[in-house]
N, C-alpha and C positions, 0 to 999 in steps of 0.2 A: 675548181670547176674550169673546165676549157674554156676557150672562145670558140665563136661561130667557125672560124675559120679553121680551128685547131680540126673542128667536124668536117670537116670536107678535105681536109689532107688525108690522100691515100693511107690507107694501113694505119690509121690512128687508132688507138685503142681509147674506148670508153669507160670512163669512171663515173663522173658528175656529168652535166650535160657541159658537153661541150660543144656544141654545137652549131543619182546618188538615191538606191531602192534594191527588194528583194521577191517570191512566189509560192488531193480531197477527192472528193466525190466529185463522179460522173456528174458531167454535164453533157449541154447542149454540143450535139457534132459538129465537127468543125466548118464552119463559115466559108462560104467559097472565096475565093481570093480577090484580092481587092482591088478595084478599076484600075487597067495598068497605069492611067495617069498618078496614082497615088504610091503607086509599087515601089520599092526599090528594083531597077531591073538588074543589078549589080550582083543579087543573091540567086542567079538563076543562071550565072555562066562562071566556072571558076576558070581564070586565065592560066595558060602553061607558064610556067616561070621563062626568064628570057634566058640565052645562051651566054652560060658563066657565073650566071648567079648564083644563092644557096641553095634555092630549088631545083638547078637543072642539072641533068646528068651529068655533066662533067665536073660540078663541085662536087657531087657524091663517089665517094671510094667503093671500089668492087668488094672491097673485104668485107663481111657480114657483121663482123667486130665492131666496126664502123658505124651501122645502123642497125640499132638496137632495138628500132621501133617498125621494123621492115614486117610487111605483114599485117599492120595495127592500123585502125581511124582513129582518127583524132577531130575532136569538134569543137570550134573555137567562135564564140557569140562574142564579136566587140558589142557593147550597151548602145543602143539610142541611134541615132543617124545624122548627117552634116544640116540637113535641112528639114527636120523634123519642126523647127521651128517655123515655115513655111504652109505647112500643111494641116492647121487645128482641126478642122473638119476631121481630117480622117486618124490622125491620133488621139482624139478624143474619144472617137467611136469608143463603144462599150466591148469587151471580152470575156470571155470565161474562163478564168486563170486557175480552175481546178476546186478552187474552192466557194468562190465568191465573184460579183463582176468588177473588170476594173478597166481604166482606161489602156486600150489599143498599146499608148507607147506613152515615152516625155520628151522633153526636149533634152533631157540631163542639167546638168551643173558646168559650173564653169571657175575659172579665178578670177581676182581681182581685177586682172588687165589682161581676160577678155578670153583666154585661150581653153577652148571648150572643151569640156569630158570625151564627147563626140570624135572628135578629131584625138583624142589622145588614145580613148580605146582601140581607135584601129590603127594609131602607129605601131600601139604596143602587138596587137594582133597580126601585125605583118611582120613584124621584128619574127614573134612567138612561130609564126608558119613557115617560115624561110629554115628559123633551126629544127623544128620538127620532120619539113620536110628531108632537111640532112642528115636526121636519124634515120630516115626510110620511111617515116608515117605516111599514109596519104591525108591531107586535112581539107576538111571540109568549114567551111564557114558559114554565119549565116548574111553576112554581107561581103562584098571585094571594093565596096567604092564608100568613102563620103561625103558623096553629093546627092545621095537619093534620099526617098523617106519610108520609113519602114525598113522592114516588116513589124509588125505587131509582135509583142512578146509570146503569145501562142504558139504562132507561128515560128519564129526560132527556133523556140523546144522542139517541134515537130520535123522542121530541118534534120536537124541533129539526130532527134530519134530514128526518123527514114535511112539516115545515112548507118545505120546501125553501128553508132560510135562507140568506140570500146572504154570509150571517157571523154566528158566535154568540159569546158571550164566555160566560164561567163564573166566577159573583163569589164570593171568600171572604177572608176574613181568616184569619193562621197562627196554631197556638200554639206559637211556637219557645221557644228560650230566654228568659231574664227579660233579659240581656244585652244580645238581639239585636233591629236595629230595621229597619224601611223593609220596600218590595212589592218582589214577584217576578215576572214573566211567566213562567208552564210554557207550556210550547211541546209540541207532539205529536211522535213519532218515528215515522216509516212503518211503518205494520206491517198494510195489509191494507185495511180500509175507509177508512182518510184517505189513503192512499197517493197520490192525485189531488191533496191540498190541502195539502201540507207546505209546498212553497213559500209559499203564498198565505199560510196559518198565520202561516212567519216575519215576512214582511214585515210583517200585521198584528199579531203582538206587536210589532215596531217602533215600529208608531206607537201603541201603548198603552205603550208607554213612556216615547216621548220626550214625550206629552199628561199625563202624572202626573207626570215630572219639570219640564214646562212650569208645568202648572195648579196644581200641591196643592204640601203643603209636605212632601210624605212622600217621604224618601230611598229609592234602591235599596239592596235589603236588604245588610246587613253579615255575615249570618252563611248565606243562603243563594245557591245560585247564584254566579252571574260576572256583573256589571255589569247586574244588574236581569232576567236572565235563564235558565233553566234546562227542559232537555229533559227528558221525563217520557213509559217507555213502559209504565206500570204504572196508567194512569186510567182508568176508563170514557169517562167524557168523552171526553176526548180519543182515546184507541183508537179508539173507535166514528165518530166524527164524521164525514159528508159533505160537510160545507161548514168552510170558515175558521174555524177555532176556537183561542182561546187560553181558560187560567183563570190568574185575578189573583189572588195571594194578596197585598190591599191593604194589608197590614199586619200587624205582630206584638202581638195581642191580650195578647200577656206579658207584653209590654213595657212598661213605666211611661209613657212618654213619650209612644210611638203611640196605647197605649190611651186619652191623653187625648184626642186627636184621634178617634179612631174611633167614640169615645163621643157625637159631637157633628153635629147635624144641621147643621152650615157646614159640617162637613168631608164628611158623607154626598152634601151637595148638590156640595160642589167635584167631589169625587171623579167622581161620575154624569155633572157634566161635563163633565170630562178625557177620561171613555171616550167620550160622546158624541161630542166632536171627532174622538176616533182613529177613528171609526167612520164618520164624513163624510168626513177625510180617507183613509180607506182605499175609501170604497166611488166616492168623488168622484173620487180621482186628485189631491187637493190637499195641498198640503205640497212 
């Protein structure tokens, strides 16, 4: 697999990318949006990337070869928010996650010494958006910042869907047992609005697994699921979803071992690259 950088040198040719919860029937229509005091305002403005980054046009090469994903959305939910723990009022609030009601959001999970789910989903999320955008993707998110609170998980999925993504993924890390190690692919179960994308879903958790067991050094979990994988019809996310969607739980934040890796921007960056590939080889037809 390349590096980021290898993606953004003119004329490179592409091979690999080079670059702690889960969510039927119709319900209640959707809830008007919530007092902007409560909002994340973050999900409502995407920044241009700065000049020389991996998102701006002069890290991108003119050759087409280059960016395989030119043409394509991409939709990318980090889990939770920086200061959801701020706000219980309104992450509490009740929603309608497709099948049954449940709370607005969480705060997520965290490690022993302190460094939150929150904050690592959206390092990995911006690791994940810089190499996408250097295949040519345009991506879409359902936050840019974390310091806000919110969105509600509803609401994400309906991001995503509006932005008519050709595949979304949904990043988090678990807080399983202290025991228990390695990620999980949730998968969606038919229930109504993904009914169209179950298939497409499986295949694409497929290749977000066998790109994490390729790329990182993070095992299929031991204590959840069956071989790196597991169905979930109780997520917003994934309930709601119109297009290809999986959510990653990349890791057991409990866990001694994972937490060290998770904790770590080599690993945040491997990681962003793994999905990267599974998401060239899913939307490409390669592999």
């Amino acid at each position: 697999m390349l590096s980021r950088m290898a993606i953004a040198a003119a004329g490179a040719a592409v091979a690999l990318l080079t670059g702690g919860g889960t969510w039927g029937t119709a319900g209640p229509a959707r809830p008007q949006a919530a007092p902007a005091a409560s909002r994340d305002a973050s999900a409502a403005v995407r920044p241009a990337a700065a000049p020389g980054t991996a998102g701006s046009a002069e890290a991108l090469s003119a050759s087409p070869a280059a960016k395989p994903l030119a043409g394509k959305v991409v939709g990318i939910d980090p889990g939770h928010n920086g200061r959801n723990r701020d706000d219980p009022t309104y992450i509490n609030h009740r929603i309608w996650n497709g099948r049954e009601w449940e709370a607005c959001d969480t705060t997520g999970t965290e490690t022993d010494g302190g460094y939150t789910e929150a904050r690592y989903n959206f390092n990995v999320a911006r690791y994940l958006r810089a190499d996408l955008r250097a295949a040519g993707a345009r991506v879409v998110m359902t936050r840019y910042g974390n310091n806000g609170v919110g969105p509600c998980v509803n609401r994400r999925a309906w991001i995503l869907n509006d932005a008519h993504a050709n595949v979304s993924i949904d990043i988090h890390a678990d807080g399983g047992p202290a025991w228990g190690r390695g990620f999980t692919v949730l998968e969606p179960v038919a229930d109504g609005p993904n009914d169209k994308v179950i298939r497409k879903s499986e295949q694409f958790g497929s290749d977000v697994r066998a790109a994490i067991l390729a790329h990182t050094p993070m095992p299929e979990s031991d204590y959840y699921g069956s071989h790196g994988i597991i169905f979930r019809d109780d997520l917003a996310g994934l309930n709601l979803t119109t297009e290809p969607k999986v959510l990653i739980e990349t890791g057991n934040m409990r866990n001694a071992a994972d937490a060290r890796l998770l904790v770590t921007t080599s690993f945040q960056e491997q990681m962003a690259r793994a999905l990267a590939d599974a998401i060239i080889r899913y939307l490409t037809g390669r592999g």
